[in-house]
Kinemage of the C-alpha trace (Angstrom):
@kinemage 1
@onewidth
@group {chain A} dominant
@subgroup {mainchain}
@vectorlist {calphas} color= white
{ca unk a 1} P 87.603 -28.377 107.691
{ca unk a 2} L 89.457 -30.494 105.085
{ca unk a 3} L 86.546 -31.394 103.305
{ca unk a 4} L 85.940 -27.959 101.363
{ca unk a 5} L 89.262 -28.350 100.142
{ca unk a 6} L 88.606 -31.753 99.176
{ca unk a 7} L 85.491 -30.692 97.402
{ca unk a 8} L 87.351 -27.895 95.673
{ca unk a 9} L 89.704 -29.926 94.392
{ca unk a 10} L 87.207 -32.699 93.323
{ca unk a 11} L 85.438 -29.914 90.975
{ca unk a 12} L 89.032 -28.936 89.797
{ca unk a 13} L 89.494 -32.132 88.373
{ca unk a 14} L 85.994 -32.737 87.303
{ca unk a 15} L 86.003 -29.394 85.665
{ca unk a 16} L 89.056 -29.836 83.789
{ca unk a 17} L 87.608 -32.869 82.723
{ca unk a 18} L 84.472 -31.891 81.431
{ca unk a 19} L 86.194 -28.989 79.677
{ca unk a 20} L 88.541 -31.039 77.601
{ca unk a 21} L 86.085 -33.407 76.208
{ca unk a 22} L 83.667 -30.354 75.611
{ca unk a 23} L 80.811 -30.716 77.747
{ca unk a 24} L 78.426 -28.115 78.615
{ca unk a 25} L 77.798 -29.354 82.460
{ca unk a 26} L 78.520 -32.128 84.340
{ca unk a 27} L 75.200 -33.578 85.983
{ca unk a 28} L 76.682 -35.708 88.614
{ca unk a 29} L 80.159 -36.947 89.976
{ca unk a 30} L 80.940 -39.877 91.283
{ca unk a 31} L 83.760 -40.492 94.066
{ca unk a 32} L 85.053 -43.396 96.036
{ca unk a 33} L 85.747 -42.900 99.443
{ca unk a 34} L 87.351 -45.628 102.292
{ca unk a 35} L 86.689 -45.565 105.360
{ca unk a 36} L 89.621 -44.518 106.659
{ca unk a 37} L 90.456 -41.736 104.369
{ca unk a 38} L 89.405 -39.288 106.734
{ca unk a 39} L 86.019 -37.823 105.500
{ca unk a 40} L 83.312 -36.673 107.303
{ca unk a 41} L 80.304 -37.591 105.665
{ca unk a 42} L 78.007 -34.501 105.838
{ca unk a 43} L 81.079 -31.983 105.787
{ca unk a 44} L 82.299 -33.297 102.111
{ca unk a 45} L 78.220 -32.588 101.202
{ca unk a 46} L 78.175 -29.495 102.741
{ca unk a 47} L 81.566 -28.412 101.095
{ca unk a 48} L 80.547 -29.664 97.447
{ca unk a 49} L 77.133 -27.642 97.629
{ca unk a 50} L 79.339 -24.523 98.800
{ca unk a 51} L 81.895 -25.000 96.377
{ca unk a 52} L 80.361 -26.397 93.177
{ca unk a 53} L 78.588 -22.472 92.881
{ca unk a 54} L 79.754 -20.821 89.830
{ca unk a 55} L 81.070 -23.786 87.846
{ca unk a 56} L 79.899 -26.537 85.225
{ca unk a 57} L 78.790 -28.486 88.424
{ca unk a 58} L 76.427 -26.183 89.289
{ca unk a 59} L 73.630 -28.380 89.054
{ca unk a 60} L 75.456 -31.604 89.819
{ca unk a 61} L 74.925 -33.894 92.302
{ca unk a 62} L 77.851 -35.831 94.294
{ca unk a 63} L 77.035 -39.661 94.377
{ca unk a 64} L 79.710 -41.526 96.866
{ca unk a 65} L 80.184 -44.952 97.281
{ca unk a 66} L 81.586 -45.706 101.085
{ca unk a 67} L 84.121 -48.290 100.606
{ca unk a 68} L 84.557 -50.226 103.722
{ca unk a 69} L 87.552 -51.238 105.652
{ca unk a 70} L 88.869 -54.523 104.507
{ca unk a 71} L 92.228 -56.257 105.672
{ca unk a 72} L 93.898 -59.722 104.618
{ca unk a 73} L 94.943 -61.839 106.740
{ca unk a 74} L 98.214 -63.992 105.977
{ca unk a 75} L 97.899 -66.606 108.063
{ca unk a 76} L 94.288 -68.058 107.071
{ca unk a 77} L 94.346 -66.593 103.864
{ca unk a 78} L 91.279 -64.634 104.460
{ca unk a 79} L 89.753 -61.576 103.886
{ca unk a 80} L 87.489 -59.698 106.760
{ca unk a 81} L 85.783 -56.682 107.212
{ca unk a 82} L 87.595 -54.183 110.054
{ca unk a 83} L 84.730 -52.905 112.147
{ca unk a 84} L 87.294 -50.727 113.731
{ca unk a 85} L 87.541 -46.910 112.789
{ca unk a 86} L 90.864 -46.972 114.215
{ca unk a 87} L 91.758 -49.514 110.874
{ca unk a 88} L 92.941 -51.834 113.844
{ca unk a 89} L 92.905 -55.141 112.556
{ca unk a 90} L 92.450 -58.398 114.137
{ca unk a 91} L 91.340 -61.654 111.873
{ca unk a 92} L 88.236 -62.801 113.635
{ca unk a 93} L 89.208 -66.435 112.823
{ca unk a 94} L 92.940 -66.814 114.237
{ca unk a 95} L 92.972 -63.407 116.281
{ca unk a 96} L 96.525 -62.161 115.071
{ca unk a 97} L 96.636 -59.230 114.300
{ca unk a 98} L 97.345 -57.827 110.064
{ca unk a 99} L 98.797 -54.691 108.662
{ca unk a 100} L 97.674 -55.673 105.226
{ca unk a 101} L 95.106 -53.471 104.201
{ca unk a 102} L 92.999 -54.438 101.112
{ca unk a 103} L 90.472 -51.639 101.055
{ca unk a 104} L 89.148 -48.431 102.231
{ca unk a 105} L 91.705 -45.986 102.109
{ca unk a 106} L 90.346 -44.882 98.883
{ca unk a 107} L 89.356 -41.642 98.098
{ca unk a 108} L 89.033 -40.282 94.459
{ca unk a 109} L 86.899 -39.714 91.208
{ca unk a 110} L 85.085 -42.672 90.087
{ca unk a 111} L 83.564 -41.169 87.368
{ca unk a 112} L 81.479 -38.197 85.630
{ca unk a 113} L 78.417 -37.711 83.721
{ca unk a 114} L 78.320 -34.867 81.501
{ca unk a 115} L 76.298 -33.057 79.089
């Protein structure tokens, strides 16, 4: 399971973080996470409440924002939504196929709130 490594390495860099700018705790941590970065949902929550045990996150909760899949498509100058988890996309207007990806490979720290 990559997502206990994942979370690990989210409260690494939270942690370090926090530390630096001298807070006591951090209360919640936000993250940003595409669609197809590879996450399991209820794995990365699992992980986080495993992991976060001993450090200033103790308390914290993990707030993550899903970012869809979202591809551009050259020749009608249009963005879509990929409904695909496969990130295969096809424009729905013109059909042809695009391998420019706008969105939803993210996956990172968004922010903190600390104490």
């Amino acid at each position: 399971m990559h997502e206990l490594g994942l979370a690990r390495s989210i409260l690494e860099i939270a942690e370090a973080y926090a530390r630096r700018e001298g807070a006591r705790a951090i209360r919640e941590i936000g993250l940003r996470v595409g669609a197809l970065s590879g996450v399991e949902k209820e794995a990365l929550e699992f992980a986080f409440e495993a992991a976060k045990q001993g450090t200033l996150a103790q308390q914290a909760r993990l707030a993550v924002q899903w970012v869809p899949l979202v591809a551009y498509c050259e020749a009608c100058k249009k963005e879509f939504e990929v409904a695909s988890p496969f990130g295969i996309a096809l424009c729905p207007v013109c059909k042809k196929p695009t391998a420019t990806l706008e969105q939803g490979l993210e996956l990172g720290v968004d922010y903190l709130e600390v104490e």
